[in-house]
C-alpha positions as CSV (number, residue, x, y, z in Angstrom):
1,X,95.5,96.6,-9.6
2,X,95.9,95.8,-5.8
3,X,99.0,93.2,-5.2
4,X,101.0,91.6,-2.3
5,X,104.5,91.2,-2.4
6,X,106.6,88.3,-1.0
7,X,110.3,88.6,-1.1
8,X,113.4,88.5,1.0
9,X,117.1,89.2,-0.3
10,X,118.4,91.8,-2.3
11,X,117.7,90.3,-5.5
12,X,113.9,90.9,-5.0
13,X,114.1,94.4,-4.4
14,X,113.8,95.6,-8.0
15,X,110.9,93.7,-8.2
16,X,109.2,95.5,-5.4
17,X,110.1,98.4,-6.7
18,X,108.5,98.4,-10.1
19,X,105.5,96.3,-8.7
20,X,105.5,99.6,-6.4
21,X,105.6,102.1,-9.1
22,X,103.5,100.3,-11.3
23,X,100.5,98.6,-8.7
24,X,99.0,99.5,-5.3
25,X,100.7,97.3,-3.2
26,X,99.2,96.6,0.1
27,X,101.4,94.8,2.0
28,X,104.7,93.2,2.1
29,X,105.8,89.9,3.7
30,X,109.7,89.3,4.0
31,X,111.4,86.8,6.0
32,X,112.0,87.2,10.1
33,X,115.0,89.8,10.3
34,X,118.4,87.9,11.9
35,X,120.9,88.9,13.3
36,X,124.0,89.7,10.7
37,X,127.6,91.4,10.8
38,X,130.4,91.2,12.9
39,X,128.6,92.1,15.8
40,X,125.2,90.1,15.1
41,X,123.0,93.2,15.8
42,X,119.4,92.1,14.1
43,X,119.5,93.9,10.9
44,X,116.3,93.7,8.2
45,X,115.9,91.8,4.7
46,X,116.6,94.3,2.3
47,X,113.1,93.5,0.6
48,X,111.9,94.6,4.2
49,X,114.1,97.9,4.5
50,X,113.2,98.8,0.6
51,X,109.4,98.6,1.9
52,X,109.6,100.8,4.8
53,X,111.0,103.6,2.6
54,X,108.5,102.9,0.1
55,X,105.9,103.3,3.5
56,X,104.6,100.1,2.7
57,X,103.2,97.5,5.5
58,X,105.7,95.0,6.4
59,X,104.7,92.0,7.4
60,X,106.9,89.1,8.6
61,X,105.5,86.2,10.3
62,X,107.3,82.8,11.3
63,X,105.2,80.8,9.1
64,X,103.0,82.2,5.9
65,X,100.1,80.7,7.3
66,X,100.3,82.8,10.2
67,X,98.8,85.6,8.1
68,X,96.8,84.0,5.7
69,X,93.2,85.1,6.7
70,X,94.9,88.8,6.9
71,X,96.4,88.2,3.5
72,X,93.0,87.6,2.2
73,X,91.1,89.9,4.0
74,X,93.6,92.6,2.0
75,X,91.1,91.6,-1.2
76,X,94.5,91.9,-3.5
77,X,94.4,90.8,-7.0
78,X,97.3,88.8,-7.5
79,X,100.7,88.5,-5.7
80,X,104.3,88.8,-6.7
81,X,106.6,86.2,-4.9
82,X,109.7,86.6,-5.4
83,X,112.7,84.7,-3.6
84,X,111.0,84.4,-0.7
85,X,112.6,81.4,0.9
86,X,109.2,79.9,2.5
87,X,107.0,77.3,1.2
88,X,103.6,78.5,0.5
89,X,100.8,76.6,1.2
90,X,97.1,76.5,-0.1
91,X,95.7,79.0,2.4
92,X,98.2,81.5,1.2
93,X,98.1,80.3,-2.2
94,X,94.5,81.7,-2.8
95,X,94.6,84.5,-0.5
96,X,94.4,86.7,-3.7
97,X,92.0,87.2,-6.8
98,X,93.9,85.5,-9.3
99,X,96.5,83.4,-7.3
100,X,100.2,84.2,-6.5
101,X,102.6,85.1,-9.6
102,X,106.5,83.7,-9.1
103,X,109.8,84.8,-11.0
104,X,112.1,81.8,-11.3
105,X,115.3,82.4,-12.5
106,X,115.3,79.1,-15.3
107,X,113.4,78.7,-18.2
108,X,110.7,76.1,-16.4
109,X,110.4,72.9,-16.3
110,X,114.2,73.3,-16.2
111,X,115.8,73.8,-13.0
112,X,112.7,73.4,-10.9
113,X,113.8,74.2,-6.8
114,X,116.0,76.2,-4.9
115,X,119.1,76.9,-7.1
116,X,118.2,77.5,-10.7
117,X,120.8,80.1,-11.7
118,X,123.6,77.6,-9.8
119,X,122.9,74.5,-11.3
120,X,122.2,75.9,-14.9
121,X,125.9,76.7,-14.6
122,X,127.5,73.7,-12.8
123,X,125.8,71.6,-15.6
124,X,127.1,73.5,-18.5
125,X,123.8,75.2,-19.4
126,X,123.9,77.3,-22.7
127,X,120.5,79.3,-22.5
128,X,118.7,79.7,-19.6
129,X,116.3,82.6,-18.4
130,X,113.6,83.7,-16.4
131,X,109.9,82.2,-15.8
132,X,107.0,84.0,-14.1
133,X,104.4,81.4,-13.4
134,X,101.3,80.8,-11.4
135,X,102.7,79.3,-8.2
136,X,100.5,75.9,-6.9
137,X,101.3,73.3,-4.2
138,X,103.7,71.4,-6.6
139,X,107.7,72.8,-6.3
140,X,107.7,75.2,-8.7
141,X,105.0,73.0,-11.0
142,X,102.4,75.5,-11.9
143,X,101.4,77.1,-15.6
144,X,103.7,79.5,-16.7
145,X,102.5,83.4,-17.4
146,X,105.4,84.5,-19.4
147,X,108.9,83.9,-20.0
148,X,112.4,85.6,-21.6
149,X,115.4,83.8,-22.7
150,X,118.8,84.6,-22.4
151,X,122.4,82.9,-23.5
152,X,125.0,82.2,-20.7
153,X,128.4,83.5,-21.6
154,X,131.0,81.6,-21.0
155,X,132.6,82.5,-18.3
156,X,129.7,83.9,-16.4
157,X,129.4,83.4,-12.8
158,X,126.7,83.0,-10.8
159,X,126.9,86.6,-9.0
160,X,126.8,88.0,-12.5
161,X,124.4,85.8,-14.0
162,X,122.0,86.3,-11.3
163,X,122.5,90.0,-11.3
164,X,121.8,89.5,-15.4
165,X,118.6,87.8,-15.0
166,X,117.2,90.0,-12.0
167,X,117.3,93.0,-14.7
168,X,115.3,90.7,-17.3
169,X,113.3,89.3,-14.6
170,X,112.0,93.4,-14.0
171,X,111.8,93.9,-17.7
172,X,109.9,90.9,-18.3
173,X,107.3,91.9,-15.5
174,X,106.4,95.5,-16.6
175,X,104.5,94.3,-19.7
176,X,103.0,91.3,-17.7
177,X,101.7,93.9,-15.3
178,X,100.4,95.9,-18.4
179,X,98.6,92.5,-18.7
180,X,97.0,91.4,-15.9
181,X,95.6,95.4,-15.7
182,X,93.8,94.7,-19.2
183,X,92.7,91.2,-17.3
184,X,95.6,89.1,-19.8
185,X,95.9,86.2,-17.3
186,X,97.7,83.6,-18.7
187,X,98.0,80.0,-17.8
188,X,100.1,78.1,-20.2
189,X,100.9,74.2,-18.9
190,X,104.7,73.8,-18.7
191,X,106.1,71.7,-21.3
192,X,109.5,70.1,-22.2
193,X,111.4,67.5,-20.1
194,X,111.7,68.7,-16.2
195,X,114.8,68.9,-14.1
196,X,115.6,69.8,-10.6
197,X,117.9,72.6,-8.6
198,X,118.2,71.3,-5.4
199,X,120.0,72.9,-2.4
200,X,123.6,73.3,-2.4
201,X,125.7,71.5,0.1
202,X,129.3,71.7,0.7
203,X,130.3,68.6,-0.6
204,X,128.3,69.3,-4.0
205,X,131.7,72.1,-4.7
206,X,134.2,70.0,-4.2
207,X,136.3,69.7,-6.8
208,X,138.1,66.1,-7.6
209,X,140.6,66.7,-10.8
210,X,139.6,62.8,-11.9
211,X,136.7,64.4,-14.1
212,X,137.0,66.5,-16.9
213,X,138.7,70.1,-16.9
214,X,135.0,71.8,-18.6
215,X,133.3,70.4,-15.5
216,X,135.3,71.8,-12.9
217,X,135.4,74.7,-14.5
218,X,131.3,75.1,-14.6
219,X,131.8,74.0,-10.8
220,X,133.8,77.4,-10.0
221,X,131.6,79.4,-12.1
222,X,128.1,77.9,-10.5
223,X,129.4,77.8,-6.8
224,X,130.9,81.3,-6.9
225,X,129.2,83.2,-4.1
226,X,128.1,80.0,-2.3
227,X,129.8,77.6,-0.8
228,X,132.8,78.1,-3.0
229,X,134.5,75.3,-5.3
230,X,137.3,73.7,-3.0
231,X,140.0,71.0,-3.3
232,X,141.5,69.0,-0.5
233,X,145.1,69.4,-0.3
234,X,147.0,67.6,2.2
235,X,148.0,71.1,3.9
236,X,144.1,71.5,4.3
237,X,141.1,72.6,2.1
238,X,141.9,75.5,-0.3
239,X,138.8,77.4,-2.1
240,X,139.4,77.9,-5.7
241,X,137.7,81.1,-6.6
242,X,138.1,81.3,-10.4
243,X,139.4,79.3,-13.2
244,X,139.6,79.4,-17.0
245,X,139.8,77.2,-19.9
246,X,143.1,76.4,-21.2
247,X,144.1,77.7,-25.0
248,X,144.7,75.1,-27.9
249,X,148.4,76.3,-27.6
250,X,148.9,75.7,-24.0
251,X,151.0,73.0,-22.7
252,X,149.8,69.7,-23.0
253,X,148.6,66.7,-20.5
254,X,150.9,63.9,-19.8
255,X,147.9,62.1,-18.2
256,X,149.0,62.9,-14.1
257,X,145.9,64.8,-13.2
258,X,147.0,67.4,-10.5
259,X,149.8,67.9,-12.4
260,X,151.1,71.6,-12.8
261,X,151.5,72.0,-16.4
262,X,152.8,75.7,-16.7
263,X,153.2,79.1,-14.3
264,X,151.8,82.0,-14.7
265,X,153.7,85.1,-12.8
266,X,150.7,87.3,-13.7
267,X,147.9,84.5,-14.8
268,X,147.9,81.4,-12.3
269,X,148.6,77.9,-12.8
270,X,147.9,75.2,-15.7
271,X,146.9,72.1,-13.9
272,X,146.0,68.8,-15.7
273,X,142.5,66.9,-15.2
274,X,141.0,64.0,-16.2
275,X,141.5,62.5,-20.1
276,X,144.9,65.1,-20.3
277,X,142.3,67.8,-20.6
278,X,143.7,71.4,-18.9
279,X,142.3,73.9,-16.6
280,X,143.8,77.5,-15.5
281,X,143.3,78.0,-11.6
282,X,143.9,81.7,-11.5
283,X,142.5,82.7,-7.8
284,X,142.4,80.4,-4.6
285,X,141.9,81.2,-1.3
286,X,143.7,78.8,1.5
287,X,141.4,77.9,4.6
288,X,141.6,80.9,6.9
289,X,143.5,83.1,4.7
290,X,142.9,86.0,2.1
291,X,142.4,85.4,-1.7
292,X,145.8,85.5,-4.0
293,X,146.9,84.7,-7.3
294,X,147.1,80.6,-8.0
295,X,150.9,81.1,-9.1
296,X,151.7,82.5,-5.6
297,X,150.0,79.7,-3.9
298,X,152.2,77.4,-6.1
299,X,155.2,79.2,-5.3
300,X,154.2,79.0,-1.7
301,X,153.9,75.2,-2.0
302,X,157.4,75.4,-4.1
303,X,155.4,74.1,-6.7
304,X,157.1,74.8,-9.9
305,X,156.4,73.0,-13.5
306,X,155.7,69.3,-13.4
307,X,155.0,69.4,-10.0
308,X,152.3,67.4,-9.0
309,X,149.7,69.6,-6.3
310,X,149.5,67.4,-2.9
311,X,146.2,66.3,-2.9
312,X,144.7,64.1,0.3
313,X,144.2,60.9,0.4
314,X,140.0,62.0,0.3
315,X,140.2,63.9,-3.0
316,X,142.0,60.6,-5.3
């Protein structure tokens, strides 16, 4: 089998690889390289740099269609695509045998877009899992080729979930390669009620203790790498970087959400929510400043037990 490979970050990588191993891949198209680090010297997409030591063409145009005809004129079979980060459009779409295969981290239609692995977590997701599917002009609309289920633990992250489903995401596609070698192309129309994973913004991880402690909690856990769960304190915006649950035993509400409900020396700080319900901040991160234990914070703000925290006027 001849493919094409489409990919950009490191999370793609593993993908390349096996397609490499397991395919004669004829080209590679990655996003432009940019500049990156301290000093902003141009540096390339890892998909790009795992390519060149592979020897495999590189190609990486402004805009797919750019290279279409030379896509097609490759005479591939099918193509992997695999967080990209371009729209494809029809004259890339069919520049292959058998069309373009995509691996979407959701179990499709659910979480259609740009952040699957995100939202699944912000909106208390149980089971998610990974999708390939026949891409087509529609966002992330086309029939599915196979899929793999997984549970979401708890207190999984996104960094670790989306390091979790890039390793079933690779397992998934070695016997899906098997078939589409024996000419097993499946098409199967998605099915089930559809949902959306839109980009993140900035104001989508703030957090506002009016709503219930399980919600902002799934907020730190789904905006962990990117752009970070924050709340607006009246000294400025401080990034809360992991929280947990609070225990049956622990102290109770007394319906003041903000409220600092109990201080850990080693643990963090119990703070009070919406409805009396209870959250553990354990890490935060002050604007400007390096990551420390939430107790510390506290005791910086002189914070101690029944203290309320000082949120701004834009967070009530």
């Amino acid at each position: 089998m001849k493919a094409i490979f489409f990919g950009t970050p490191e999370t793609a990588v593993p993908f390349l690889r096996l397609l490499a191993a397991k395919t004669e891949v004829l080209a590679v198209v990655s996003q432009p390289d940019k500049p990156a680090g301290r000093g902003l010297q141009t540096a390339p997409t890892p998909v790009k740099a795992a390519a060149l030591e592979l020897g495999l063409k590189v190609l990486q145009p402004a805009k797919p269609s750019e290279i279409a005809a030379e896509l097609k004129a490759l005479g591939a079979d099918f193509g992997l695509v695999v967080a990209y980060g371009r729209i494809l459009k029809t004259d890339v779409l069919t520049s292959t045998r058998l069309g373009l295969l995509n691996a979407h981290f959701s179990l499709l239609p659910k979480y259609r877009g740009a952040a699957p692995v995100q939202w699944s977590l912000v909106r208390g997701e149980k089971k998610t899992g990974v999708s390939l599917f026949w891409l087509d002009e529609g966002m992330d609309t086309g029939p599915v080729q196979a899929t793999l289920e997984t549970d979401i633990g708890g207190d999984e992250d996104a960094p670790a979930l989306l390091a979790r489903l890039t390793k079933l995401g690779v397992e998934l596609l070695d016997p899906v390669l098997a078939d589409l070698s024996s000419g097993k192309v499946v098409r199967h129309p998605q099915a089930g009620e559809a949902s959306l994973a839109p980009l993140i913004t900035r104001e989508d991880a703030r957090l506002d203790l009016g709503r219930p402690a399980e919600e902002l909690h799934n907020l730190v856990r789904g905006f962990r790498s990117w752009p970070r769960a924050w709340l607006e304190l009246s000294s400025g915006k401080v990034l809360v970087l992991k929280t947990a649950p609070a225990h049956p035993s622990d102290p109770p509400g007394a319906g003041v959400p903000g409220r600092v409900l109990s201080v850990g020396r080693n643990k963090g700080i119990l703070v009070e929510c919406s409805s009396r319900s209870r959250l553990w901040f354990l890490e935060v991160q002050p604007e400007g400043k390096k990551p420390l234990n939430a107790a510390e914070f506290a005791n910086g703000l002189r914070l101690a037990v029944g203290g309320v925290l000082p949120l701004s006027g834009k967070q009530i």
